[in-house]
C-alpha positions in Angstrom: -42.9 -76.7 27.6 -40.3 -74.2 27.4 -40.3 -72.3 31.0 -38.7 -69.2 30.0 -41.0 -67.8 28.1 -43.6 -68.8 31.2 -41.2 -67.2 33.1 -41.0 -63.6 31.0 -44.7 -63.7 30.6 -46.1 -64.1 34.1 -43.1 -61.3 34.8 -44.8 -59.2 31.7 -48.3 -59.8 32.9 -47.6 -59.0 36.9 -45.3 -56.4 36.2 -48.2 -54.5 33.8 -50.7 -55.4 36.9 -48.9 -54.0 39.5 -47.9 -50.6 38.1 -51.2 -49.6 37.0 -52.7 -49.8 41.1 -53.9 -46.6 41.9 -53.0 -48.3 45.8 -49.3 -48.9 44.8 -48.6 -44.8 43.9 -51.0 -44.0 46.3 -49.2 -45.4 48.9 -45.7 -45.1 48.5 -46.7 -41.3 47.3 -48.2 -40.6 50.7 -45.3 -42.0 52.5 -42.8 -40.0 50.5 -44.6 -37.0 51.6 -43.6 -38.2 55.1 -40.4 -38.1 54.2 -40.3 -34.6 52.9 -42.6 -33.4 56.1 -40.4 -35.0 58.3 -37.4 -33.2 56.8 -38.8 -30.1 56.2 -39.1 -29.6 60.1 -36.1 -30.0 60.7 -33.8 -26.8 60.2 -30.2 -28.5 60.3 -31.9 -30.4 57.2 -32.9 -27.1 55.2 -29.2 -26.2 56.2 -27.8 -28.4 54.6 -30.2 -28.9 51.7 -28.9 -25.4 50.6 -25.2 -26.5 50.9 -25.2 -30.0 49.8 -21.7 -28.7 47.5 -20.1 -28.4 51.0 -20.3 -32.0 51.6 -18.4 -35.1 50.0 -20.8 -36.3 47.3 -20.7 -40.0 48.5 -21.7 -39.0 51.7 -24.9 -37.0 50.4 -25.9 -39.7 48.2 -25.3 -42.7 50.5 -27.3 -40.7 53.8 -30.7 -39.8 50.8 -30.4 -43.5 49.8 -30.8 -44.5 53.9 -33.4 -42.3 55.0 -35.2 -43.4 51.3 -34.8 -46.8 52.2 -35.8 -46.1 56.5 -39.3 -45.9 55.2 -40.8 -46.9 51.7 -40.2 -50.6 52.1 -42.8 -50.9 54.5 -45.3 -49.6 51.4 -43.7 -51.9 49.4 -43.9 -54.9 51.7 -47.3 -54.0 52.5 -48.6 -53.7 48.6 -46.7 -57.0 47.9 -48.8 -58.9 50.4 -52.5 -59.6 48.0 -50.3 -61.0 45.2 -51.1 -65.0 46.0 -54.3 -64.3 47.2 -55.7 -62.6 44.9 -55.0 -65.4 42.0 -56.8 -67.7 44.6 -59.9 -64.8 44.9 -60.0 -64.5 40.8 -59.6 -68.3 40.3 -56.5 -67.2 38.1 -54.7 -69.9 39.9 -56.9 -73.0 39.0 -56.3 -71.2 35.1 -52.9 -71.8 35.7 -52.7 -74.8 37.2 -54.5 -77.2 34.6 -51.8 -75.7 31.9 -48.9 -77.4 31.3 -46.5 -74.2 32.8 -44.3 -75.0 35.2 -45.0 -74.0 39.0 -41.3 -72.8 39.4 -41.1 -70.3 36.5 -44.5 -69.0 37.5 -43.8 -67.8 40.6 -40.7 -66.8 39.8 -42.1 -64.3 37.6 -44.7 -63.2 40.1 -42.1 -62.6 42.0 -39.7 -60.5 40.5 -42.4 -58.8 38.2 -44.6 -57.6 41.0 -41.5 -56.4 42.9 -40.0 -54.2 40.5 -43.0 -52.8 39.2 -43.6 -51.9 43.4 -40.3 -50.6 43.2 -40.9 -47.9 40.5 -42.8 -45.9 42.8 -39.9 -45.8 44.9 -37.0 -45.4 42.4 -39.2 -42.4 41.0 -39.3 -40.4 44.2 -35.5 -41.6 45.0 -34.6 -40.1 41.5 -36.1 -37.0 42.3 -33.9 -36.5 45.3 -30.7 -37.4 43.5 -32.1 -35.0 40.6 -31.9 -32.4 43.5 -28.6 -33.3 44.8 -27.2 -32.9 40.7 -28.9 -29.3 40.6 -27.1 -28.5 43.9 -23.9 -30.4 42.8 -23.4 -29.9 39.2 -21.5 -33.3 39.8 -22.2 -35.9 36.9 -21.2 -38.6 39.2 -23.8 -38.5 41.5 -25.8 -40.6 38.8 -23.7 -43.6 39.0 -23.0 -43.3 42.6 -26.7 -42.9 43.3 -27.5 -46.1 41.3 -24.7 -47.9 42.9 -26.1 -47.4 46.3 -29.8 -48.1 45.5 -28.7 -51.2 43.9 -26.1 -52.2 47.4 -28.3 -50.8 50.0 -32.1 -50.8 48.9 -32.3 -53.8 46.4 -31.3 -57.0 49.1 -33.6 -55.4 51.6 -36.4 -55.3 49.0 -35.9 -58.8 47.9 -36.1 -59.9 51.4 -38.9 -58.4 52.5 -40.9 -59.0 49.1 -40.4 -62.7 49.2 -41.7 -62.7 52.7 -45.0 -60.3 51.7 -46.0 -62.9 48.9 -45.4 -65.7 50.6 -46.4 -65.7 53.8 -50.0 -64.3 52.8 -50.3 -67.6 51.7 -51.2 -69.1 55.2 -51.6 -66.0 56.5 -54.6 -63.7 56.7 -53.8 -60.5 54.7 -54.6 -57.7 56.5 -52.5 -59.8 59.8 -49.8 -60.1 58.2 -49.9 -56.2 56.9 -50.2 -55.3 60.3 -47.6 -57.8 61.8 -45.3 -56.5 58.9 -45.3 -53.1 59.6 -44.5 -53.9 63.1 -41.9 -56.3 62.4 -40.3 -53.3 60.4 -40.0 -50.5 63.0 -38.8 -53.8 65.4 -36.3 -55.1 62.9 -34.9 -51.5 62.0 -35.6 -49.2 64.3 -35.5 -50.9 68.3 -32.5 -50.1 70.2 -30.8 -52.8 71.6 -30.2 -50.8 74.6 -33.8 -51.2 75.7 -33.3 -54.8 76.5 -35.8 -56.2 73.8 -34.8 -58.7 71.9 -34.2 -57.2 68.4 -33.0 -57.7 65.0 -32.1 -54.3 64.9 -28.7 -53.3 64.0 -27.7 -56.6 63.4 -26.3 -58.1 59.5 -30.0 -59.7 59.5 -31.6 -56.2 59.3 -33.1 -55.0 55.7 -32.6 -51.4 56.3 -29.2 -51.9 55.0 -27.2 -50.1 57.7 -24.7 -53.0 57.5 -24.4 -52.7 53.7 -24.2 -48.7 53.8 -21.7 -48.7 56.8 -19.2 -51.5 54.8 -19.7 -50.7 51.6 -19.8 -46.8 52.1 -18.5 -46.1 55.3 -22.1 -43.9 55.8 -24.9 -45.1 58.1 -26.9 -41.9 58.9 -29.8 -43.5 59.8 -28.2 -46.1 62.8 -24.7 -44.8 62.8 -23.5 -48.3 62.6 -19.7 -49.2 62.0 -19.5 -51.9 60.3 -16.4 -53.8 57.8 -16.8 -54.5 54.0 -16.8 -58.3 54.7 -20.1 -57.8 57.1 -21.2 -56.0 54.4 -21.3 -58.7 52.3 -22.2 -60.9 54.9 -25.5 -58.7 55.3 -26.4 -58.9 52.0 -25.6 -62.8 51.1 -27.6 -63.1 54.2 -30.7 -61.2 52.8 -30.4 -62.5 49.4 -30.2 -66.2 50.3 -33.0 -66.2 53.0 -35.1 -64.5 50.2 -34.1 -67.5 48.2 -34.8 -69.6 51.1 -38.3 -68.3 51.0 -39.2 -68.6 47.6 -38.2 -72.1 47.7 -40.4 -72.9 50.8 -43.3 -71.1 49.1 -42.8 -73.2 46.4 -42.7 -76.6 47.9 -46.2 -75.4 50.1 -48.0 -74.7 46.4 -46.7 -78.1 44.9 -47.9 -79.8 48.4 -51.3 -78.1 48.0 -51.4 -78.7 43.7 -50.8 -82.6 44.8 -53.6 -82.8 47.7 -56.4 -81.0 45.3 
């Protein structure tokens, strides 16, 4: 049996799935209104919100695509997490299995589909910011710039994380591994190395994307890290192949569980 058409219909199907939970725009709506809180308490912000013309565009776009991507990943990585477990709930899986599709493409396409459908969410509320920074700007290049950056700084982080929150539910409880996700988020990103814990904050293994932001852009607002192109690119071959990594163990589990049933 052909496998790309398995592959673009399990995408199709999980993508369609995914975008119409309430839970996903729930979620990632309530934590963009974080975001806007946070900032709005902060008068150096409204400052500058009000003279964003003032500032290089580059460096406007590059410091709303950090603090976009300090925080909605953890929805995303939390909203991920059901995906294989709720085929196994809905008996979906045992559907799939006795047809002739191959495991591969299938999870492929569960994979990608369910991420960039959890991504829209995101994109949306990081399109409304760059629609704000155009009104300020009048600068047409803040369109290209802005998708440039998402696609450098937030898109390796995503896959990492994502690959991660669907396969790791599948020998882990759910709700733990939401809760030791969100933790491993704020300990990966956010810990200091100067408090002596061991970290993998600021370090080319962090999904943030400081390394990406501060190599590729010469901008990291959020962890005002210095960094070169080539760990830039380090960073993200690093987060990319791990999330290959991932899929590929995750595969091999559901093949050694197919041959045991």
């Amino acid at each position: 049996m052909p496998q790309l058409p398995v592959l673009l219909g399990t995408f199709g199907y999980e993508f369609r799935m995914q975008i119409r939970r309430r839970a996903v725009w729930i979620t990632l709506i309530l934590l963009a209104l974080l975001i806007v809180i946070t900032l709005s308490q902060s008068t150096g912000v409204y400052n500058l919100l009000n003279s964003l013309s003032n500032y290089p565009l580059q460096t406007v776009i590059v410091t709303w695509t950090d603090i976009v991507n300090a925080i909605l990943p953890v929805g995303v990585g939390v909203l991920l997490a059901d995906r294989l477990p709720r085929d196994r709930r809905t008996k979906v899986d045992e559907l799939l299995t006795s047809m002739p599709a191959a495991l591969s493409a299938r999870l492929v396409g569960k994979y990608l589909g369910s991420t960039l459908a959890t991504l829209v969410p995101m994109f949306a509320f990081y399109s409304i910011g760059i629609g704000y920074v155009l009104y300020q700007t009048h600068n047409l290049l803040a369109i290209p710039l802005a998708l440039e950056t998402f696609a450098a700084i937030v898109l390796p982080g995503i896959l990492f994380i994502a690959a991660f929150s669907i396969a790791c539910p599948a020998i882990l409880w759910v709700p733990l591994y939401q809760f030791l996700y969100v933790g491993y988020w704020f300990w990966g990103n956010w810990l200091s190395p100067r408090f002596g814990i061991p970290t993998l904050s600021n370090t080319i293994l962090t999904p943030g994307g400081g390394y990406i932001s501060a190599g590729f852009f010469g901008e990291d607002s959020i962890h005002g890290l210095q960094a070169t192109p080539l760990e830039g690119v380090e960073s993200m071959l690093l987060l990319l192949c791990i999330a290959i990594f991932v899929t590929l163990v995750l595969w091999s589990y559901l093949k050694w569980q197919q041959a045991r049933q």
